[in-house]
N, C-alpha and C positions, 0 to 999 in steps of 0.2 A: 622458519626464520622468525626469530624477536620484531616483534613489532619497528623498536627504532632502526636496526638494522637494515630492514626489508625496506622504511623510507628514505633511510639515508642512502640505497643502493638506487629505488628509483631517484633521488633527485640527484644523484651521479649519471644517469643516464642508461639503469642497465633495464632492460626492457623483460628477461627473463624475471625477475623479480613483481614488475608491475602486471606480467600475464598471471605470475601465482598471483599478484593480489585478487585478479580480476577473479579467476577460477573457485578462490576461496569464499569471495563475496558475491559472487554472481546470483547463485540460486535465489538468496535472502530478500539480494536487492530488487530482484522481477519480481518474486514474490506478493514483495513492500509494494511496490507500483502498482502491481495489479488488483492489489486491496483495495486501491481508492480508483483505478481505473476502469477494472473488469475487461479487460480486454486485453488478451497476450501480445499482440502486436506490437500494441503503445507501451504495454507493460515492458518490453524485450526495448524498445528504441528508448525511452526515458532509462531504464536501467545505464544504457550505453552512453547517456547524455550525462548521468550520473560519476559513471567511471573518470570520461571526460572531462570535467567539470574538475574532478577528485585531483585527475594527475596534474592539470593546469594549476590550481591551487595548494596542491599541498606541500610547498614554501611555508605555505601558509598557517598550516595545522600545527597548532603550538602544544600538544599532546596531554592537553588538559581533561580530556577524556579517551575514552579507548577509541580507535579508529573504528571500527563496527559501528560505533556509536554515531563519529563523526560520518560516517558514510550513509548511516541510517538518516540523519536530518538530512543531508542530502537528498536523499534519498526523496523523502516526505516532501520537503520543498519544491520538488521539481514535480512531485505525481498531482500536489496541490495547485501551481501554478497551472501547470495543464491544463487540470480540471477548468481554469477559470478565463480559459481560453477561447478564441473564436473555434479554432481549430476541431477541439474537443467539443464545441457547441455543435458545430454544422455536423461532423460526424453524428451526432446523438441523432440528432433529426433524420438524416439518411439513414439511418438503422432500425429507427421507429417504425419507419413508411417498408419496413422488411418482411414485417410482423412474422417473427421468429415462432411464436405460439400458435402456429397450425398442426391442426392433427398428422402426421405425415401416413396414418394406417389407422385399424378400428382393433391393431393387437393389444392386447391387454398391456405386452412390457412397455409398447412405446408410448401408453398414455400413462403409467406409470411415471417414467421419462421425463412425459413433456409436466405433470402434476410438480415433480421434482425441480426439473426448470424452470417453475413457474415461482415455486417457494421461493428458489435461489435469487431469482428477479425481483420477486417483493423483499428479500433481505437485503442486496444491494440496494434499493431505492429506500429501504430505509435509512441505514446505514447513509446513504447520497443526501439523505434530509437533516442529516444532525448537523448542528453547528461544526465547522469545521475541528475548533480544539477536540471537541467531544469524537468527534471521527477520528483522528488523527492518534489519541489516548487509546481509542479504543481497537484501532487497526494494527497499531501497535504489540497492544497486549493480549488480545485476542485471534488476530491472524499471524501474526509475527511471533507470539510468544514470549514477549520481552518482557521481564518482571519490574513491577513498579517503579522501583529506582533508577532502572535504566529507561523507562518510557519518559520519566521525570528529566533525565538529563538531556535525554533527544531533545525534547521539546522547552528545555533551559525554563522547566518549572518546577514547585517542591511539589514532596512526595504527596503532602495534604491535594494538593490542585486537580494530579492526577487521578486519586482515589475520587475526590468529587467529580470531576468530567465522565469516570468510570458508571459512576450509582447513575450520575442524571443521564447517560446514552443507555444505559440496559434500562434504566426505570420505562425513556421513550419508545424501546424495540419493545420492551415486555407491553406499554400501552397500545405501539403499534400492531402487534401481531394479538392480540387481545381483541381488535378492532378489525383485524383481516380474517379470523376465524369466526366473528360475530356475524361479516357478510359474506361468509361460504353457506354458512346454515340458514 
């Protein structure tokens, strides 16, 4: 179904229409959340906060970009707000005091495992450290896939802004991990 089609059906009330929306954009949108959350739970409930949010508003959506797109800021906006929440704080803290980084055996695969884990955890805490735009560009277009122009429209900046947020977040993760490999050896 045509894009304008498919809204003008949901904002007549047909609900078959706004589950295909859901089904078509679901995977993208948990995804999108969980790049900046790391964690499928909140990733799975902000996606649905998102949806929410979408069909309340989109009266709204004056189709001056493609809806993906508009869905995508949505999207962004809610995983960021989060982020900057009480919510999301005390969670961190209860999760710390878990210490997820215990050997669970002395097998080779699973300390392979937890070695992998380990990386994965210092690339999100980098990634956690960049200025927000810089995250946001870069979550975009490298866990999302989105190519420049369109990360430019999500985030309502030109193409120049995103390429510069792009250099200075890998310039940091290439510093950072440059700096994490200096104190394993």
């Amino acid at each position: 179904m045509c894009e304008k089609l498919r809204i003008k059906a949901i904002l007549e009330g047909d609900q078959r229409a706004f589950k295909e929306l859901v089904d078509d954009y679901k995977v993208i949108i948990v995804n999108t959340c969980y790049a900046f959350v790391h964690d499928k739970d909140d990733a799975e409930d902000l996606a649905q906060e998102v949806f929410i949010q979408a069909y309340e508003s989109l009266d709204k959506f004056r189709g001056e970009c493609k809806l993906s797109t508009w869905l995508y800021r949505i999207a962004v906006n809610k995983a960021i707000n989060y982020k900057k929440s009480v919510r999301y704080r005390m969670k961190r803290i209860r999760l710390e005091g878990d210490n997820p980084m215990s050997i669970p055996s002395k097998d080779e695969l699973a300390q392979e495992k937890i070695e992998k884990e380990e990386i994965i955890s210092h690339l999100h805490q980098a990634i956690n450290n960049l200025p927000e735009r810089q995250r946001t560009a870069l979550v975009l277009n490298k866990y999302e896939e989105r190519p420049y122009k369109e990360v430019a429209e999500i985030m309502g900046i030109s193409l120049a802004s995103v390429e510069s947020l792009l250099f200075r977040a890998k310039s940091y993760l290439e510093k950072y991990f440059s700096n994490y490999k200096n104190d394993l050896t």
